[in-house]
N, C-alpha and C positions, 0 to 999 in steps of 0.2 A: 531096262526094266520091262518086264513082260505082262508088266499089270499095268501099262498104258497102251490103250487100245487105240487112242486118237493118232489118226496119217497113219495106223500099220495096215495093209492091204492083205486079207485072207483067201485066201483060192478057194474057188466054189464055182461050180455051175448050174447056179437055180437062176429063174426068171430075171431077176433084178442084175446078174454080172452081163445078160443081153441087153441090157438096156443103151440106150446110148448115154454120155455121159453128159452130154449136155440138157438132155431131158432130165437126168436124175438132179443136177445143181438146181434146175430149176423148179423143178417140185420139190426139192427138199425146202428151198426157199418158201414156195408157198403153200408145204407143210407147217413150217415154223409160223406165218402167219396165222394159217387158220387155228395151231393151237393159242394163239394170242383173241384169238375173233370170238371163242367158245366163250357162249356166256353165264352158263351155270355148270355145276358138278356133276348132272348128270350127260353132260354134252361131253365132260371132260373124263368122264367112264367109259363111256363109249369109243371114245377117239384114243384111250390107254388099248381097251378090247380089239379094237381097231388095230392098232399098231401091233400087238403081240402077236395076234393072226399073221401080219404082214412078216414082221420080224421070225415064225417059225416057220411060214415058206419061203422064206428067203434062205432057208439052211443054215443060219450063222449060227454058232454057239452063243447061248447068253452070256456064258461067261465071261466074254471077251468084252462086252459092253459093262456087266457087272464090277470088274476088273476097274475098267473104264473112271467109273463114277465112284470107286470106292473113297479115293481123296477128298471128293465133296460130298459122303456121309455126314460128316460132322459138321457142315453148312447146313445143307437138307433136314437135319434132325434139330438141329439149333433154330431154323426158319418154322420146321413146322410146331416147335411146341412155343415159340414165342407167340406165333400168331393164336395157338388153341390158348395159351392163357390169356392174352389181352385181348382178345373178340369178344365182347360184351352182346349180349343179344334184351331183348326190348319185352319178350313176351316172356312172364315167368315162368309160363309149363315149358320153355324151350331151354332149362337149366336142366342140363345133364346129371351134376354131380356137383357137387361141395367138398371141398379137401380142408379139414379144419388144423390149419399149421401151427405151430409153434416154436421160440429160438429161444433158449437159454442157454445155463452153464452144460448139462448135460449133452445136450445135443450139442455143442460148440466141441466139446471134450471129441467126443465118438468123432465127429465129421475131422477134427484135426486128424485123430489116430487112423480114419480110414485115407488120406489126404498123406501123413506118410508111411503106410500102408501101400499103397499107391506108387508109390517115391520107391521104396528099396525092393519092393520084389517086380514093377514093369518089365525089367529089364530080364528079364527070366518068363514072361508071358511071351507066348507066341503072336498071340491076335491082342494087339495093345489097346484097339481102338477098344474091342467087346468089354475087355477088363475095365477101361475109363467107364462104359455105360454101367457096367453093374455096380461100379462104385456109386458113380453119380447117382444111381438107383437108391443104392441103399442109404446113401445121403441123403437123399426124397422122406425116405418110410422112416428114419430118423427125425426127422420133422413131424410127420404124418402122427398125429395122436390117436388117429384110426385103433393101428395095430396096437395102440400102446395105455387104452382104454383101461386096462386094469392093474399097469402099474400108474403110480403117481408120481408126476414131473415135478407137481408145485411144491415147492420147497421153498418158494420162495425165491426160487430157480429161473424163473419165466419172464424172461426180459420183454418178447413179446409174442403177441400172436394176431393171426393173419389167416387169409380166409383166398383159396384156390378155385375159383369156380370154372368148369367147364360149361358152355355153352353149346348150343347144338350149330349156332352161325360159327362158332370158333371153329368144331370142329371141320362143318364145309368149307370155311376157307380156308383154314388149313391142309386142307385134303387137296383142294383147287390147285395151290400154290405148289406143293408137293408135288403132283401129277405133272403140271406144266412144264418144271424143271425135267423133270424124269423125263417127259415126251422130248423136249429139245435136245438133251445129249442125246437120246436113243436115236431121235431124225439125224441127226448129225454123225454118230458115229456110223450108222449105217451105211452115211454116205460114203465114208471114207476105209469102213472093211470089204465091199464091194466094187472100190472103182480102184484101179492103179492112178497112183501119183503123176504118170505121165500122159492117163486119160484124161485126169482132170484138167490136167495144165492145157491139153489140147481143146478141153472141153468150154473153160474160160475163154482162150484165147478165140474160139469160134464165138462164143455170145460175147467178147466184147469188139467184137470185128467193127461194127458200126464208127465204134469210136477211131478208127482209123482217117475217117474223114475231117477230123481234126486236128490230123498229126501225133496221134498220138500213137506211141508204139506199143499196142498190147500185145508183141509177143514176149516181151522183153517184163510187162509186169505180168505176165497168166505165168511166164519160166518164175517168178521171185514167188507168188505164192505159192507153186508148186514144188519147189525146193522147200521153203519154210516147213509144208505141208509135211512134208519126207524129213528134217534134220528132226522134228519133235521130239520121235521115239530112240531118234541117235543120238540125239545131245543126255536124253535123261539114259541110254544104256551108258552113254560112257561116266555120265553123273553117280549110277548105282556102282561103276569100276572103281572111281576115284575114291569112293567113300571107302570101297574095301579094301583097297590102298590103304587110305589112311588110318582106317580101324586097325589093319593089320600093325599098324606103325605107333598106335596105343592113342590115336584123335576118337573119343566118344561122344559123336555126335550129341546125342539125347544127355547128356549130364553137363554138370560142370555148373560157375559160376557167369554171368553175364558177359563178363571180362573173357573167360575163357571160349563164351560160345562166338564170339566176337572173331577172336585167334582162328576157330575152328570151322568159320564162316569164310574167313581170308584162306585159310589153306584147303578149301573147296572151289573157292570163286577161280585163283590164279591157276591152276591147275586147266578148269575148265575154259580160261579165256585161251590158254595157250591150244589144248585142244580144238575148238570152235576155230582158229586162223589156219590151225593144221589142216584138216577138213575141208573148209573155204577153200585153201592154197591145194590142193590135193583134188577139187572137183574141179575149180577155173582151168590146170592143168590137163586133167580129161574131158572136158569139154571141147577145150583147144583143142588137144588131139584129135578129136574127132569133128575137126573144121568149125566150131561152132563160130559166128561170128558175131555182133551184137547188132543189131538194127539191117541184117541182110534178111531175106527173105528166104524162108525156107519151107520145103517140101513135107511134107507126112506119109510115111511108111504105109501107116493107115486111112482109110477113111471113114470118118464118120457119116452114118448114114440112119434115118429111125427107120425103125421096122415099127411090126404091129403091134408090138408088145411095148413100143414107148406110146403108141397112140392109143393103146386100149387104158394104160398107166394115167394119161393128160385126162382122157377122160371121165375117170372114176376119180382122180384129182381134183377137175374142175367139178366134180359132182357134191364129192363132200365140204368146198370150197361153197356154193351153193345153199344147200344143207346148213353150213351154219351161217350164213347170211341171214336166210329166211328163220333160222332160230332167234337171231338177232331183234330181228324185227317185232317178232311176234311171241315171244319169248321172256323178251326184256322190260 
């Protein structure tokens, strides 16, 4: 699948592919925190502004991150408008809007017909997800007595009605919550289209070096997450193979009855477990080949070294680390 961006490595030569890599795990790390530390919305505009600056001198195409994140749209969208209706705010000039709703036979009727509506032509849409939203939209303005001010619902039709207020604390925290999501897979995937799989693994296994004096072998776990890191976008390419396998063979995924999706869940899973052992069995073998041994010590082709460009990166990190402390404090 080429719309998961997560462990694919893109080639580029901007600033951030000189980085070392164990400088980048570690500011990505306390990147993730400081977007946790931000303590209002405009801390959290700034540190979005922040980021896309960073992210379009880094050369990488958005699209790859946008890609990325497309799957948890419908999280993200579902997060943010829960939270803009149930945020209640205290001061009444801080009420945005009033959505004055209604449910009866009428509206019951229309939302079933658009619901399957929905049902028999998806499958003939290209972009499924946008078709759900403009349903679910128009299922909104069906409610919505706004638009519908000059015909008459009550017929005695009106089983109930109900009242949508937007807030202006709704909407900041809903904005907040959205932002912080967004800023975390964006630190995240950046990490992982600018480093190779085998930088990183080098890159753990150097900051977990300390724990060696425990006995513990971190070359043996920096190799398991770096492999994991790498099967991600393989297991889901040979997952989008399997399915057209099977589509081709008349299995529809997206239809069918519960019973059926159940059948068509099992002739997805056996397929992919046999593959995943194939793989396994097929990397242990070139590994071996090429002497690998498990708990022996071993050399680097490479070495990692920081230049000035991790040290000028730690400290515009520690800066903005910093920055929203002192926002914290003073701020909060």
């Amino acid at each position: 699948m080429n719309s998961i961006s997560f462990g694919q490595y893109v080639p580029g030569n901007s600033w951030i592919y000189k980085m070392d890599p164990r400088v980048k795990i570690v500011l990505s790390i306390v990147l993730i925190v400081i977007v946790f530390l931000i303590p209002n919305i405009w801390g959290m505009l700034i540190a979005l502004g922040t980021f896309i600056l960073m992210f379009l001198s880094a050369r990488i195409s958005p699209i790859k991150v946008l890609k990325g994140i497309r799957g948890l749209l419908f999280l993200l969208l579902f997060t943010f408008i829960l939270q803009l209706i149930y945020t209640k705010g205290t001061d009444p000039t801080h009420l945005l809007y009033t959505f004055d709703m209604s449910f009866g036979l009428y509206q019951m009727l229309i939302i079933i017909g658009l619901l399957v509506l929905y049902f028999f032509t998806s499958k003939y849409i290209k972009f499924k997800f946008l078709y759900l939203l403009v349903i679910v939209f128009l299922g909104f303005v069906v409610m919505w007595n706004n638009p519908f001010e000059k015909f008459s619902w009550n017929f005695n039709m009106i089983w109930a009605n109900f009242h949508l207020e937007v807030w202006q604390e709704g909407l900041i925290k809903s904005s907040f919550i959205f932002i912080r999501i967004i800023l975390m897979i964006g630190i995240t995937s950046l990490l992982t289209l600018s480093t190779m799989s085998t930088d990183i693994n080098n890159g753990i296994e150097s900051l977990l070096s300390p724990l060696k004096v425990f006995k513990i072998n971190v070359g043996v776990f920096a190799m398991l997450i770096s492999l994991t890191l790498r099967f991600i976008p393989t297991l889901m390419n040979e997952t989008k193979k399997i399915m057209n396998a099977q589509a081709s063979r008349g299995v529809e995924f997206s239809e069918g009855s519960l019973k059926d999706k159940v059948s068509q869940i099992i002739s997805l899973l056996i397929p992919m477990f046999v593959v995943s052992f194939r793989r396994a069995d097929d990397l242990s073998n070139a590994m071996e080949a090429r002497g690998y041994v498990i708990g022996a010590k071993r050399t680097k082709l490479d070495k990692l070294k920081v230049r000035l460009i991790d040290y000028l990166a730690i400290v515009v990190v520690l800066g903005f680390l910093g920055v929203t402390i002192w926002s914290m404090i003073y701020y909060v």
